[in-house]
C-alpha positions in Angstrom: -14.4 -10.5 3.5 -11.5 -8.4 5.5 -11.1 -5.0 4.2 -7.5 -4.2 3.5 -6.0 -2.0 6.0 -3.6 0.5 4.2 0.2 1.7 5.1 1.6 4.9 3.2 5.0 5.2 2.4 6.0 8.5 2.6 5.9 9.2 -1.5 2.0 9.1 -1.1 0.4 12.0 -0.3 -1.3 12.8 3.0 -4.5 13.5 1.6 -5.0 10.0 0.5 -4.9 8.5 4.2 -7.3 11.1 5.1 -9.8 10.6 2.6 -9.4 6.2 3.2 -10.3 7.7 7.0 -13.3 9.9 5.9 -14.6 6.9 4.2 -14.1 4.3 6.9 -11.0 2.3 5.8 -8.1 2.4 8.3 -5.2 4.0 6.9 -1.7 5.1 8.7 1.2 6.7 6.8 4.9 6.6 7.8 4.8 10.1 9.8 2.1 8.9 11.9 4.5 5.3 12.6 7.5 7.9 13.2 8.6 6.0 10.7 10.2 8.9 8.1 12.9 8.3 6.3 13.1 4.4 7.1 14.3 2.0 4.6 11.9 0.6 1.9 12.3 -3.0 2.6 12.1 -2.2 7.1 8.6 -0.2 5.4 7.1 -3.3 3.4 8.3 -5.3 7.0 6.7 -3.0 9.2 3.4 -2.8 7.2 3.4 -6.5 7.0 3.9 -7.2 10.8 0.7 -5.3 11.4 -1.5 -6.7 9.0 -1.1 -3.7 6.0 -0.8 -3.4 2.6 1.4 -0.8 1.8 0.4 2.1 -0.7 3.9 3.8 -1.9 4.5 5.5 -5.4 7.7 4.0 -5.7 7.6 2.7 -9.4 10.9 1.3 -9.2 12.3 0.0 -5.7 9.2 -2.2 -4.5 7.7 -4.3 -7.3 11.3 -5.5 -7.0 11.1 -6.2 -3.4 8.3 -7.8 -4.2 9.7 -10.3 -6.8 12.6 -10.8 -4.3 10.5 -12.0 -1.4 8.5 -13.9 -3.7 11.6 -15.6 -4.8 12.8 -16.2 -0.9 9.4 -17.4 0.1 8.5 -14.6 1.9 5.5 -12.9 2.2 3.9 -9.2 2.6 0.5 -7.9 3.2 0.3 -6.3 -0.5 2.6 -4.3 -2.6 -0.3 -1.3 -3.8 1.6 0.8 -6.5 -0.4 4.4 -6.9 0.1 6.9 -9.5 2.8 9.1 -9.0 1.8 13.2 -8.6 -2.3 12.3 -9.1 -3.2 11.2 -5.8 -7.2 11.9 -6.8 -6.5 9.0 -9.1 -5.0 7.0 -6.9 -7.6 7.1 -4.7 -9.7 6.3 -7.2 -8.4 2.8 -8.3 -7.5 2.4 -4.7 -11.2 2.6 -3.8 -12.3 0.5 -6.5 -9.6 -2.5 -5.5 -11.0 -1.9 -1.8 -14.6 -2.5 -2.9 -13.4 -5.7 -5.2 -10.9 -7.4 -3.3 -10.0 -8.6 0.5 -6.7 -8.8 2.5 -6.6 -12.0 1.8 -6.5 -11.9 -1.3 -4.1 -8.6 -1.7 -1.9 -11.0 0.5 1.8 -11.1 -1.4 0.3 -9.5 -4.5 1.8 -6.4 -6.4 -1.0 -4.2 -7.7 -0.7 -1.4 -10.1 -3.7 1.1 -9.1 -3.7 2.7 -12.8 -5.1 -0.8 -13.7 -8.2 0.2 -11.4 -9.3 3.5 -12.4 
């Protein structure tokens, strides 16, 4: 099984990546990439080129880009929705999906971490 690698968007907080680190899971974030301030959709590419899921807390903006490249036959690494101002709980179902489930099988799929704590 391949563990999932992890790309934050910048709406996730910095602690998160660190504590993915601490426990052995590779884990970049959008400052590190120098990628602040980028679009969503050049995010999802960027983390997809380089074999990530991305973690954002963006409710709204990518479980539709998600649908969209579904619908255009596209693909992406993983769509990893957290929960928005608890990053503990976050982690949580975010360590719990990481002990369950391979990139492989994250592969184009839109997961909603409050369904894993």
């Amino acid at each position: 099984m391949t563990v999932i690698k992890i790309y934050l968007d910048e709406d996730v907080h910095a602690f998160v990546a660190q504590a993915l680190r601490l426990r052995g899971y590779e884990a970049t974030t959008t400052a590190a990439e120098g990628r602040l301030g980028a679009e969503d959709t050049g995010q999802l590419d960027v983390a997809t080129a380089r074999g990530y899921a991305i973690l954002t807390d963006d409710q709204r903006d990518f479980p539709r880009l998600h649908y969209e490249r579904m619908r255009q036959g596209g693909e992406h690494g993983g769509v990893l929705i957290g929960i928005k101002r608890d990053p503990r709980r976050t982690l949580r179902g975010l360590s719990r999906l990481l002990s369950e489930v391979s990139a492989e099988e994250v592969k184009n799929r839109l997961e909603y971490l409050s369904n894993w704590t």
